[in-house]
N, C-alpha and C positions, 0 to 999 in steps of 0.2 A: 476451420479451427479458430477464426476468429471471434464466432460469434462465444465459442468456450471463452474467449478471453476478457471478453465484453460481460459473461454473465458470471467470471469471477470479480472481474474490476467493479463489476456493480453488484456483489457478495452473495447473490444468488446459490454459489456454488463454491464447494472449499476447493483450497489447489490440489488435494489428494484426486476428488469428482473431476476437477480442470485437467490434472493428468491421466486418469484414466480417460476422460474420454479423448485425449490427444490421442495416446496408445492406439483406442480403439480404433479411432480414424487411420491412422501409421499401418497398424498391421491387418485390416482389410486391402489395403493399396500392396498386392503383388506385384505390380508393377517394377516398385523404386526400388532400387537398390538398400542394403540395411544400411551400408555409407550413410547416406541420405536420412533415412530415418531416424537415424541417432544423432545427426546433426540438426534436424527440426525438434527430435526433443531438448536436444540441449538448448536450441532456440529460444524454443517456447516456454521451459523449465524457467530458463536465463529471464524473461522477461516477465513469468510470475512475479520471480523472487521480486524483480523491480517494482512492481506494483506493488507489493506486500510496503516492501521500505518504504516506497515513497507515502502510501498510506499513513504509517506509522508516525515518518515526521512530519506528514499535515496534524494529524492528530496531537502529537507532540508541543508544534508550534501553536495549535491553536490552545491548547491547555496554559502553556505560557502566555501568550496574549489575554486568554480569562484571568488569570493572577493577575496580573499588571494593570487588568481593567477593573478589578473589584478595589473596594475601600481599604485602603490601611488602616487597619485598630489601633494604631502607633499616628501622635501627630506627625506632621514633617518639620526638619529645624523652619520653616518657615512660619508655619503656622503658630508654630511657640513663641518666635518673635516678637512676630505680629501682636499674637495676645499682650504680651511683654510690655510695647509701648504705648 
């Protein structure tokens, strides 16, 4: 199940595709208990969601960072000064 999580964190795959194929993997394993299983989705769900965020505010922060890095259309009081004297 990790490699689903690796091929959503690297967007190959939406979390819808990431949870079905959890699912699928969960409910061929007769084996575990459903206890179990609903705790590995919740798991797993749990640490989509994480990735999703945290994607989000790299995204976020780097968009702030390109503002901050692009030119002001506006001088700065500095540069007015300057001209000034």
């Amino acid at each position: 199940m990790d490699d689903v999580i690796d091929s959503f964190r690297q967007k190959e795959i939406t979390k819808f595709k990431a949870l079905l194929n959890i699912l699928a993997v969960l409910n061929s394993n007769t084996t575990k208990p459903e206890k179990t299983k609903d705790a590995t989705v919740n798991y797993y769900s749990h640490t989509l969601n994480e990735i999703k965020a945290l994607a989000a505010s790299v995204i976020r922060q780097g968009q702030r960072t390109q503002r901050r890095l692009q030119p002001s259309t506006r001088p700065s009081p500095e540069a007015i000064h300057a001209k000034c004297q």
